[in-house]
N, C-alpha and C positions, 0 to 999 in steps of 0.2 A: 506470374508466368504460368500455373499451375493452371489458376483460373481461366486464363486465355485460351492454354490449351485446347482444355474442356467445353470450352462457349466453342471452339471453332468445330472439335469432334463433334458434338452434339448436333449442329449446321448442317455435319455433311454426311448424319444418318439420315435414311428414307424415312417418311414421313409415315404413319402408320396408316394405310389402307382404310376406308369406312367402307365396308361392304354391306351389302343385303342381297336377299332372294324371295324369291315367293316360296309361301311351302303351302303343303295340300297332306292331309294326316294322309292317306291312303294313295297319295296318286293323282288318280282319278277318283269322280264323284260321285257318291253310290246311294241313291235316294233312303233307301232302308237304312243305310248305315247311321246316316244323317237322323232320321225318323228316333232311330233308338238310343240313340245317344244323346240327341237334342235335350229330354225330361226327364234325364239322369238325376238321382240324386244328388245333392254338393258334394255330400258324404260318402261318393262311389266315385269321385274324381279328386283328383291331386294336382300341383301344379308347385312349381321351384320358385326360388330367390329370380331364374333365370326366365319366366315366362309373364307376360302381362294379359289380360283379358280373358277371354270367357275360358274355366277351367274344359270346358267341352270343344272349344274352336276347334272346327275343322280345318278352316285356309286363314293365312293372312303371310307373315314376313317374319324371314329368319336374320339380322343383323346381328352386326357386329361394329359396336363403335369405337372413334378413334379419338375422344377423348372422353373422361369420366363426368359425369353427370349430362350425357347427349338429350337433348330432346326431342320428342320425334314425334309426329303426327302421319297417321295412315289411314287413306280414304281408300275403300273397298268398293268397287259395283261391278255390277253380273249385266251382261248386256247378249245383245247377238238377237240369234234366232230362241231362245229362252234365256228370261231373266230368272234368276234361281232367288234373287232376294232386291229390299231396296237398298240403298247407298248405305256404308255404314261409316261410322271414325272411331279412330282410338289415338287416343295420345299419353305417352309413356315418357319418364325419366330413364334413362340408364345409366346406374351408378359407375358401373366399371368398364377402364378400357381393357378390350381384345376378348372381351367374355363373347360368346354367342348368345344372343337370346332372340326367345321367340313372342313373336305379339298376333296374337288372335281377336279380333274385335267380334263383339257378338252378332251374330248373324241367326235375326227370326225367320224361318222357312215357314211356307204355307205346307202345310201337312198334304190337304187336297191337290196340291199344284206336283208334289211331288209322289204322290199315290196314281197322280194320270197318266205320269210318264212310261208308257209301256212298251219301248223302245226306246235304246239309244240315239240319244242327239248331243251336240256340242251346247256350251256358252260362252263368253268371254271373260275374263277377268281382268277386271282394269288397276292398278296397283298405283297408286299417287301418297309420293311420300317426300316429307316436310322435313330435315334435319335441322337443328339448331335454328330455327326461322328461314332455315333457304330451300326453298320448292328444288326437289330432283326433277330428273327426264321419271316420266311416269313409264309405266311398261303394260301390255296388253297382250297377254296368252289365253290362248285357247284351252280351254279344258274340257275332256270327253267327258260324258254325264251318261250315266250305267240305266238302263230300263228299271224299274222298280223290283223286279222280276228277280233283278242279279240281286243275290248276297253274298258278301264278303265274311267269310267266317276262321279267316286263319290269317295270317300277313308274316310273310318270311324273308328275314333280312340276309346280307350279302355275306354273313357265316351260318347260314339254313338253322338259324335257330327262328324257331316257329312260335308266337305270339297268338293265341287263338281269341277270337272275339266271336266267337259260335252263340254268344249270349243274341246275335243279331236274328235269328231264327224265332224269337220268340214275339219278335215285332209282324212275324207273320200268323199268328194264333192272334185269331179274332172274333172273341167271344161276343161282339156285340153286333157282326154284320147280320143283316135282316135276314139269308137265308139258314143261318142258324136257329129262328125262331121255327123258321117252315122244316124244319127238317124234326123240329119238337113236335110241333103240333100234326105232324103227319103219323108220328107214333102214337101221339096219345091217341088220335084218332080213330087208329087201327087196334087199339086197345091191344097195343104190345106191352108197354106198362098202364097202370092208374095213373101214378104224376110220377113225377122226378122229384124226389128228396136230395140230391148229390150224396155224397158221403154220410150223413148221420146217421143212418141206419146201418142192418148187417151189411156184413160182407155179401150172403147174397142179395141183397137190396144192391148192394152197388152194380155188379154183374148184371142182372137184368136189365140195369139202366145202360149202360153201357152196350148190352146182346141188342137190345130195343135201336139205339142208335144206328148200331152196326146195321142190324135189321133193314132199316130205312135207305142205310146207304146200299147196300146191295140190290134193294128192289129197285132204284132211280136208275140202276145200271153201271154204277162207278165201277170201275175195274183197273185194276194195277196194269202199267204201262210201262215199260222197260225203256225210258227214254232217258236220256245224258243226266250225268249228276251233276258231277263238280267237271268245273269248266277249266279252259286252259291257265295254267299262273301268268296274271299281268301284273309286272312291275310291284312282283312279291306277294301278291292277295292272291289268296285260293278263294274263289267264291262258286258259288251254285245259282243254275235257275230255278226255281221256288214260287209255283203255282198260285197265286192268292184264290181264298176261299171260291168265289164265287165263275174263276176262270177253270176249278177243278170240275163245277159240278155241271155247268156247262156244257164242259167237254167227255164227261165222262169219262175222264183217265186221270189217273194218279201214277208219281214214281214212288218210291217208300218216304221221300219229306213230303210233297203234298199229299201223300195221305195222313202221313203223321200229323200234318199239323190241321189238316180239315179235323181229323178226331177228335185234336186237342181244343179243337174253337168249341165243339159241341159241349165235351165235358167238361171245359173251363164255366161254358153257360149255365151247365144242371148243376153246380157247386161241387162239380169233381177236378180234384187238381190235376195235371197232366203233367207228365216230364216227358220232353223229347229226348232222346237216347242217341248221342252220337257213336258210331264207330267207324273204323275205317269203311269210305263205301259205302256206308249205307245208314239212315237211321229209322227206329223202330217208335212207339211209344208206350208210356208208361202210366200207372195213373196211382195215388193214394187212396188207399181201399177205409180211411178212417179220417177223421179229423184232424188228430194230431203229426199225421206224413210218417207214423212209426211202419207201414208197410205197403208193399206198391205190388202191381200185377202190372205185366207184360203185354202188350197185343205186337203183332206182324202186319201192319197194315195193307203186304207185296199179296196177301194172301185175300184181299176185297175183288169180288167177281171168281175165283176160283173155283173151281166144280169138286164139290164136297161131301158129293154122293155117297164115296166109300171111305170116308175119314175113320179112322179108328179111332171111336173115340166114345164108342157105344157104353163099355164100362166105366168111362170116367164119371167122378164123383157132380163136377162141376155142368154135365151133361145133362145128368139126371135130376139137377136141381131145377136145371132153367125147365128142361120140357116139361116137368111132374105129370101133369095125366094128357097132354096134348099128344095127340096121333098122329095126324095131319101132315101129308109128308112136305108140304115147304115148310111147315116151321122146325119139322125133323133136320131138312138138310140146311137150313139156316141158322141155324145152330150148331150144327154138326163143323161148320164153317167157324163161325164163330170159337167155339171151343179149339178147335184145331190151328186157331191164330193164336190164342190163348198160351197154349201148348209151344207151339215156336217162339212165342215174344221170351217167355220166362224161360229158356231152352237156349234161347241169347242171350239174356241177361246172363244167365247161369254162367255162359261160357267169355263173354267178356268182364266180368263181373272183378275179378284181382287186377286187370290193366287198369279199367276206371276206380280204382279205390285208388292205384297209383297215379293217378294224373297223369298217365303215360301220353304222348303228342298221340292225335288222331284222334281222341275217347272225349266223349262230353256228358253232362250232365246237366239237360237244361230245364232245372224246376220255373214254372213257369208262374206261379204262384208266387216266388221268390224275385221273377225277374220285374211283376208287376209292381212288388215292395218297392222295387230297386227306382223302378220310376219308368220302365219300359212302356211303352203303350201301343198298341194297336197299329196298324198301317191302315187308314182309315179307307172303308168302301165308298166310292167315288159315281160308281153308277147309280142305276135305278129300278126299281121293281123287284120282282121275286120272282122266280123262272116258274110255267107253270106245272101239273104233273103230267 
């Protein structure tokens, strides 16, 4: 009787639901994000009992099966008016009922295809999925696709706890695009230094290489631009628009991250390491004055094109190195500029200097030396030629 019971209870519980969704790590689709994360190291990404496929997947499907050992195959494609990749599959066990898990199939992006995108467009995403041998209804949503431009550097969930991925800034420092060679060989030219050692030498060996740099960028006319930083919160990502190399020099404006980061392309070239310096609002750069990264000087990038005529800065030590017997008054007030960026970069460090030792939200520290370890790389230059002078 007991057992009848039981068989009959059991009958006329609901059956347990198989769901699924599509998921997207960010939302929407953010070429850079994608770029920096793609050539991650294994050993910089993690992944649960509860997730299948590529430790780094950006998109695929969140399910949840409804009985224990489900088997599940997922075809991926990108269509529309841009395809973002070709067709992909993954096919996964799931051992346990009513768990969530997530299945990400690997997804190869053309590096170039998404370095072009320089403004926002849509694509499709087409979602064809297999349970247990039986084909579902497939689904097809539209997904926004971000300009190359936009970076996503913070992602804040529905209790404003802020998860920062500021590491994506460093996939904008591009020590290999062409006009970084032209902007060396225009110094040595001008016989602002002899060569470029990077770091091995002194400390003033490094500064000259660096003044020299600065040098070049101020004569081309680059000048700091007070245009928008960080862009509105969508759908939880704080992100910024962020100049790549060759659109800074072009245009001849910088805000404080395209300049930081045009700097950091040049001295990542001459074998100086660069760290980009987050703070609320704004950030600065930094650079290691030695091999080993035991100490770093500051620049202010907002201070490139600045008029530097009466800088005080006559008695400084760092002044009087770089000019030694030069008179001449552009290389007086280019300098004079130089030092005096000098002077405010390590002036902010100094003053945010106890938030970022504390990991405090908003403060970053992006050695970039460190990110290229990590597996980070470049946002590859898409164009052609070298501008002339």
């Amino acid at each position: 009787m007991k057992s009848t019971f039981l068989f009959i209870t059991l009958l006329s519980l609901p059956a347990l639901a198989q769901t699924w969704k599509p998921y997207h790590e960010l939302g929407d689709f953010y070429p850079s994000f994608a770029i920096a994360v793609s050539t991650l190291n294994p050993a910089d990404t993690t992944r649960d009992e509860y997730t299948f496929g590529d430790s780094k997947g950006l998109m695929g499907i969140i399910i949840t099966p409804a009985r224990a050992n489900t088997t599940v195959r997922l075809d991926l494609r990108s269509g529309g008016d841009v395809s973002l990749f070709e067709p992909v599959v993954l096919e996964a066990t799931l051992p346990q009922v009513g768990e969530e898990y997530l299945i990400t199939p690997r997804i190869t992006y053309s590096p170039a295809q998404l370095a072009a995108l320089r403004q926002a467009v849509t694509t499709t995403i087409t979602y064809s999925l297999t349970i247990n041998g039986k084909a579902q209804t497939s689904r097809t949503e539209i997904l926004p696709v971000h300009a190359i431009n936009d970076c996503p550097f913070s992602v804040v969930d529905s209790t404003d706890t802020e998860t920062p991925i500021d590491y994506v800034f460093a996939a904008y420092v591009n020590e290999d695009h062409p006009y970084v060679d032209a902007i060396l060989q225009e110094a040595l030219q001008k016989k602002y230094v002899d060569t470029f050692t990077g770091d091995v030498g002194s400390e003033s060996d490094v500064y000259r290489q660096v003044a020299a740099v600065w040098r070049v960028l101020q004569e081309r006319g680059i000048r700091y631009s007070n245009s928008p930083v960080v862009q509105p919160v969508l759908n939880g990502v704080v992100s910024q628009y962020v100049r790549l190399l060759d659109e800074s020099i072009q245009t001849a404006q910088v805000n404080c991250v395209d300049g930081s980061v045009l700097l950091a392309s040049v001295l990542r070239r001459i074998g100086i390491n660069p760290i980009l310096v987050v703070v609320p609002g704004h950030m600065f750069v930094g650079f290691d004055m030695s091999p080993d990264g035991s100490h770093q000087a500051y620049l202010e990038t907002t201070l490139l094109g600045a008029d530097a005529r009466t800088a005080d800065v006559a008695d400084s030590p760092l002044y009087k190195i770089l000019l030694a017997d030069r008179t001449d008054t552009p290389t007086q007030v280019v300098l004079k500029s130089f030092v005096a960026a000098m002077n405010a970069g390590d002036d902010l460090f100094t003053q945010h200097e106890s938030q970022m030792q504390n990991l405090q939200p908003g403060y970053a520290f992006v050695n970039i030396g460190d990110a290229r370890d990590a597996g980070i790389v470049p946002i590859q230059y898409v164009g052609s030629g070298i501008p002339s002078r």
